[in-house]
N, C-alpha and C positions, 0 to 999 in steps of 0.2 A: 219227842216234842213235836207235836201238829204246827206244819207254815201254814200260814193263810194269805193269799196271794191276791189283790185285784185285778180281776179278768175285766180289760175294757171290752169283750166282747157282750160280755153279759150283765157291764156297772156296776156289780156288785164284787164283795172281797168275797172268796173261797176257799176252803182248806182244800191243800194242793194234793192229789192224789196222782202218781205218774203213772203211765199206762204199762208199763214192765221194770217195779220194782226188784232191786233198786238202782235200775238204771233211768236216768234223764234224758231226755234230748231236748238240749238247747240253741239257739238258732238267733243269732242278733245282726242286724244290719251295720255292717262294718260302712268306713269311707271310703269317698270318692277319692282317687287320689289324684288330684290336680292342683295341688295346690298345700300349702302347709298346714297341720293339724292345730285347730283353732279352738277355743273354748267349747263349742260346738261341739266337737267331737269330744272335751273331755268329759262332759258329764252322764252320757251314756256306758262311755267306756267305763268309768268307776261305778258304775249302779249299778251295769250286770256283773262286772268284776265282780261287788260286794254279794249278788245272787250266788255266784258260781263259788266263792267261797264258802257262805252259807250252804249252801246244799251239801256242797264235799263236807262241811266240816257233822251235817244232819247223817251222814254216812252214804247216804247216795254216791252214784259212779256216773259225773258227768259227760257227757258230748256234748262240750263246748262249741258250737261254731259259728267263726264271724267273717263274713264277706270283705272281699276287696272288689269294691267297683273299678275296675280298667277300661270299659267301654259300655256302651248304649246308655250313657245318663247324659240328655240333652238339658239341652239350655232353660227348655217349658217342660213343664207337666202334659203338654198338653202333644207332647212324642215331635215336636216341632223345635227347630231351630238349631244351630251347632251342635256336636259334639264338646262338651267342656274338656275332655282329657285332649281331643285332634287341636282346637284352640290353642290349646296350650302349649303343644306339640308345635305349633307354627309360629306362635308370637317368637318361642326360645332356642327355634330354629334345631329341632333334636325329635328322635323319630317317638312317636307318643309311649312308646313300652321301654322309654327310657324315661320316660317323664313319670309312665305310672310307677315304674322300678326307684328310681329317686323319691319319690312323694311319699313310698309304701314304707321304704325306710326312714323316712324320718318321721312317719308316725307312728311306726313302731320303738325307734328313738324313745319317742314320747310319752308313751303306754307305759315303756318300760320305766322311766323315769317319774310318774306319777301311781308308781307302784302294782301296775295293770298286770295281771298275770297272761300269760300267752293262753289265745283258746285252744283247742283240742286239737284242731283242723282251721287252717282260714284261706279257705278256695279263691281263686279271682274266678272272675267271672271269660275271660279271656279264656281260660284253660277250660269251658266245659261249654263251647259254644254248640258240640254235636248234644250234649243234654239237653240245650234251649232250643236247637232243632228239632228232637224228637216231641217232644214237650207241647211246641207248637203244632206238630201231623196231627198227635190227638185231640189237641183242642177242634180241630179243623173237623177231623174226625165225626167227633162229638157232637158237631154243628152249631157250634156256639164262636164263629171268627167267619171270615171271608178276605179274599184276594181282592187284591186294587193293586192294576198299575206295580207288580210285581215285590208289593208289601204288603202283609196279612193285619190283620186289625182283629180286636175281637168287639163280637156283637154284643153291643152291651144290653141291647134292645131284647134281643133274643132269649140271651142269660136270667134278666127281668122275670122276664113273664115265668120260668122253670122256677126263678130261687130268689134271689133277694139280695139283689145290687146294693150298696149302701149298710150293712146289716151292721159293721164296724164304727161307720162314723156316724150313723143317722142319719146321713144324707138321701135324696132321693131322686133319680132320675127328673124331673121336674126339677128341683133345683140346681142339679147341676144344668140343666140346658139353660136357664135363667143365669147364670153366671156364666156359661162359658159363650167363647165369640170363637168364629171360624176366623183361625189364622194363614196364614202364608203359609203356603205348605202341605194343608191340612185337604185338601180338594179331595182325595183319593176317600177317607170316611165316608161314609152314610150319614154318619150321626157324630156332633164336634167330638162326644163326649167317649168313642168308642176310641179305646186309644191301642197304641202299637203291639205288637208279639214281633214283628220284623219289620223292618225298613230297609226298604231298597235304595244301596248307594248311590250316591251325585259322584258325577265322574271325578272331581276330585277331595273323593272322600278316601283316605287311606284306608281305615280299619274298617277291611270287608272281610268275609269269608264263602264261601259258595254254598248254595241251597237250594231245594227244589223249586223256590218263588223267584229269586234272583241273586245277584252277590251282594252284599248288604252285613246287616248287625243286630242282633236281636235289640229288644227294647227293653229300656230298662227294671220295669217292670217283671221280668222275664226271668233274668238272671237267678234273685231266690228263690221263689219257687223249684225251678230247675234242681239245684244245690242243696236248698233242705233237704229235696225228697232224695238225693244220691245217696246223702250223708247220715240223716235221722230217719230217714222211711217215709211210708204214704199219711203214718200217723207222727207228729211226734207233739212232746210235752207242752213247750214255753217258746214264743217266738218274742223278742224287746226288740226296744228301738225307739226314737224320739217322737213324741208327738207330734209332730212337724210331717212325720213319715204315713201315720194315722190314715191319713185319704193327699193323694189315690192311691202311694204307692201300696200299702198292706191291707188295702181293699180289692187292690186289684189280683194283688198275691191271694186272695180268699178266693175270686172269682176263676183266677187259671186255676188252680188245685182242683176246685171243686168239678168245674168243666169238665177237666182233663181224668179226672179221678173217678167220678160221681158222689166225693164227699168231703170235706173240709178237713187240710190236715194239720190244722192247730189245735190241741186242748184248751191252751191259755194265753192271752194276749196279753203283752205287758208296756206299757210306755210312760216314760219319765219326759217331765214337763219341759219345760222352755229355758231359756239362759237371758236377763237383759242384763245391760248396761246402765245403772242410774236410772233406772227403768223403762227405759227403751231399750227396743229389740234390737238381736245384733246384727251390722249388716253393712257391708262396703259402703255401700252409697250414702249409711248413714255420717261414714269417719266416725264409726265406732268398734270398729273391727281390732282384733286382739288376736293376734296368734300364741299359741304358748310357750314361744321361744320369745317372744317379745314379756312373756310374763316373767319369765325366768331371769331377764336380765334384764327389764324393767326398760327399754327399747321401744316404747313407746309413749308420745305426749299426753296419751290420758292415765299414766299411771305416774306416782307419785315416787315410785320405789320398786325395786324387783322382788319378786315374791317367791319362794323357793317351792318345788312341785309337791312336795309333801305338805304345804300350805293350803293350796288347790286344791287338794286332795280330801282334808279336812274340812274345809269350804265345804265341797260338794256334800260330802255327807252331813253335816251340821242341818241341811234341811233335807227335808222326805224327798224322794223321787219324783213324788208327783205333785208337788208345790211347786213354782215358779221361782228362780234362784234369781237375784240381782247381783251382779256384779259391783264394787265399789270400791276406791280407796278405803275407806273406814269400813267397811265390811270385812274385806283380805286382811286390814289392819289388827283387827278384833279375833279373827281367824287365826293369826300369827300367832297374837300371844293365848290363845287357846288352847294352841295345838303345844306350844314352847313350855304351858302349863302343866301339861298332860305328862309328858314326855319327861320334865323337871319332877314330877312324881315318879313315876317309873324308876328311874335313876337312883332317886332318893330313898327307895327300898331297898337295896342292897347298901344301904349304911343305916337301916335302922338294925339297934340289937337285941336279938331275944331276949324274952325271959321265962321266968318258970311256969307264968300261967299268960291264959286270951283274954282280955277283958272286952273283946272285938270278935263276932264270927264271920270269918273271912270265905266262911262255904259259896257263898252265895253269888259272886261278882260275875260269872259266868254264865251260869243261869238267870241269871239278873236280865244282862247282855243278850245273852243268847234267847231266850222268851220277847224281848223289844225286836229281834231284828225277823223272826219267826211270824212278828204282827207287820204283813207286808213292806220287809226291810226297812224298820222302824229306827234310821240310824239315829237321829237325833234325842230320843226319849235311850237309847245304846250310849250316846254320848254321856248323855247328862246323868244316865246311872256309873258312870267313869268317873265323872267330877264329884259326886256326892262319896266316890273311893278314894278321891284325891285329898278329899277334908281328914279319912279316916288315916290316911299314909301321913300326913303332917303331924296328925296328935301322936301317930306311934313315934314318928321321928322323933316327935318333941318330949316327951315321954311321960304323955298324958293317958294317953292307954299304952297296954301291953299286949303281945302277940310270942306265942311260944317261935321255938325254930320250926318246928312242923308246921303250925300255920304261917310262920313268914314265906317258909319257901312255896306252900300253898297260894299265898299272895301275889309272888312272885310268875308262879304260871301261871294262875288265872288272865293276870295282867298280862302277862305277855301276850296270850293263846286271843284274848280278845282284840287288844293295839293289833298286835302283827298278823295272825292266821286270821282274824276277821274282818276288822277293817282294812288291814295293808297299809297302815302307818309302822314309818320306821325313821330312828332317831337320823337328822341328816348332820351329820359329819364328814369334813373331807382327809383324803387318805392320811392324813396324820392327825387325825382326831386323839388317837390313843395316847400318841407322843404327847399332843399337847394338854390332856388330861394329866398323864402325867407331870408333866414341868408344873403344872398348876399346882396339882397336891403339894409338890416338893417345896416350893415356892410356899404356899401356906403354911406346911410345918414350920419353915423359917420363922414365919408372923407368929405361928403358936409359942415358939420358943422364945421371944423377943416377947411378948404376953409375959408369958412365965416370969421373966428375970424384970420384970413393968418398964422394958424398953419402949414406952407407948410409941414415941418419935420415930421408930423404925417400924414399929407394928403399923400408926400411920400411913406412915409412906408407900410400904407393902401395898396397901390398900388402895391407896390413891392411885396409886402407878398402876394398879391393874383393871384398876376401874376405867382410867385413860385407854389401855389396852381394849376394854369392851370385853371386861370381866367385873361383875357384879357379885361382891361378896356380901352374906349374909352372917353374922356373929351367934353363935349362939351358947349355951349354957358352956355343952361339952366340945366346941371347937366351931366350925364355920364351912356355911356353904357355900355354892360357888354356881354361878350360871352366866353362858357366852349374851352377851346385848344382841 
């Protein structure tokens, strides 16, 4: 089965051919860790999650790998202002590689918890500062950077006139000098817009390391580049990451590669759109800001209720990657019972019962699935070929059609192998889930029996009481089902 992938390098969708099948190299822009893992971070993490899935499950052998920012991600874009992780480090009074150590696990916490699979390799950038040394000699080299004041910049000017600055976002030297302003700081450039490879520490700058320019910290900028090429080589496959990231960071990542290389070492560019809130963007200063532990346990005044990660998770994928996702009470709400819909099918196949013939061909669910996520991780059109299987699992239930045991238990993988090995949807029950299915069933044969002998006033009750409980019972021909509120 041919994927076909949109290269934002080149706007258009292409069928995805990797440079040494069947292996991949993939390369995603992990977090900053300063701070707690926010919506923001979950919707990239499940978009390439759902790549890295697909690919492995297309048979490919992937190299995963996703960066931890630890240091040189300043405050601007513009290689000016704070350090965010040193900041951080001093508002909570703890040395910064405790803060990045803290930060790193709890969003990997959180990855894990909204069903993110661990990537291959996930470098800090901390740990490979001699790589963004070397990295920077050749750019120097090459003659495409220059020394200031004992921080290296690279020439964007230079760069220009060889290749073609801007070739990612569209943007163009003229524009950016039109947008950008010389800040505090920034005196040591040529040009506002040529931005850092290293910067030379302020005496009380903790995270420094030594270097032929000065003692300092690479830029952030800097760090992937560096890290791709250790891990995926000079060339490799698919590089993702949020739109947000688009220009300058993975502009400027095109421009050191290619300097440094003399050739560009991405085949494919991938980015998944934006996250708002009620349709505004998200953002501290807006007091619209959500972390995902505040999602989880609903810990914050603009949510209505806590929303369980496997909910979020289904959110995300519900729309394309590269549509623009809104956040909402009545969004997550709709989300909820979507996903509780899905999942209440599933379930419900292992009580429907064969018979002798299929009046339903069940071949297809997979292929179905698997051709929609093939059309640049088409989860939503994935989705909705799920729900048009959910009609068909009801009528068997109900036994409106029929389905042999060989294609039940066909049914049964399909369904799984799609929910669980594709999307990374998984039923959320907590550790005494089993028990309490249990006590359910037992409990209902009670009502069955009280049926039986037309004790209604106890069948009743049964019912009532567990309804009370936030157990939702459904009656049906040959006994009754049952689903948690």
């Amino acid at each position: 089965m041919n994927f076909k992938i949109f290269n934002t390098l080149s706007r258009t969708k292409e069928e995805f051919t990797p440079l040494n099948p069947p292996h991949v190299g993939l390369y995603v822009c992990g977090p900053t860790v300063y701070g707690d893992p926010h919506l923001g971070h979950a919707r990239p993490a499940v978009t390439y999650d759902l790549l890295f899935r697909l690919l492995t499950a297309l048979g490919y052998k992937v190299r995963y790998v996703r960066n931890i920012t630890d240091v040189g991600h300043l405050e601007h874009d513009s290689d000016d202002g704070e350090d965010k992780l040193l900041k951080k480090a001093r508002l909570e009074r703890l040395e910064p590689m405790e803060v990045a150590q803290h930060y790193t696990n709890r969003y990997r916490e959180a990855m894990h918890m909204l069903g993110v699979l661990p990537p291959s390799i996930e470098p800090q950038a901390s740990g490979h500062i001699i790589e963004q040394i070397e990295f920077v000699k050749e750019i120097l080299k090459a003659g495409y950077a220059y020394q200031s004041n004992g921080s290296v910049y690279f020439d964007v000017d230079k760069y220009n006139a060889d290749h073609r600055y801007g070739k990612l976002s569209g943007r163009t030297v003229e524009d950016m000098l039109s947008v950008t302003r010389q800040l505090e700081g920034s005196g040591d450039k040529r040009k506002s817009y040529d931005f850092a490879l290293w910067k030379k520490a302020s005496p009380e700058h903790i995270m420094r390391w030594p270097s032929p320019w000065s003692d300092g910290f690479p830029g952030w900028h800097l760090e992937c580049s560096a890290m791709s090429r250790k891990y995926l080589g000079e060339r490799f496959d698919i590089h993702g990451g949020g739109m947000d990231l688009m220009f300058p960071h993975h502009e400027c990542e095109i421009a050191q590669s290619t300097a440094s290389m003399g050739h560009e070492a991405v085949r494919y560019w991938m980015h998944n759109n934006m996250i708002t809130i009620d349709g505004r963007k998200m953002g501290k200063s807006l007091g619209n800001f959500i972390t995902l532990e505040e999602l989880f346990t609903g810990a914050n005044t603009l949510l209505e209720k806590a929303y369980s990660p496997m909910t979020i998770r289904f959110f995300i994928l519900q729309a394309h990657y590269r549509s623009t996702l809104d956040f909402s009470n009545e969004a997550l709400s709709a989300a909820e019972k979507g996903f509780e819909r899905l999942m209440t099918a599933f379930d419900m196949i292992g009580r429907i019962k064969p018979s002798d013939k299929s009046t339903v061909d069940v071949s297809t669910i997979k292929s179905e699935c698997m051709e929609a996520l093939c059309d640049d991780l088409n989860s939503p059109v994935a989705i909705a070929s799920l729900f048009e299987w959910v009609k068909v699992i009801n009528r068997l239930h109900d036994g409106i059609d029929t389905v042999t045991e060989d294609d039940l238990r066909s049914l049964s993988e399909q369904f799984a192998f799609v929910i669980h090995d594709l999307l990374g949807l998984s039923a959320e029950k907590s550790g005494d889930g089993e028990l309490t299915s249990g006590l359910i069933e037992m409990i209902l044969q009670v009502r069955r029996q009280a049926k039986e002998q037309k004790n209604w006033a106890v069948s009743d009750k049964i019912r009532d009481e567990l309804s009370r409980l936030g157990v939702m019972v459904k009656d049906r021909k040959d006994g009754a089902d049952w689903e948690l509120k």
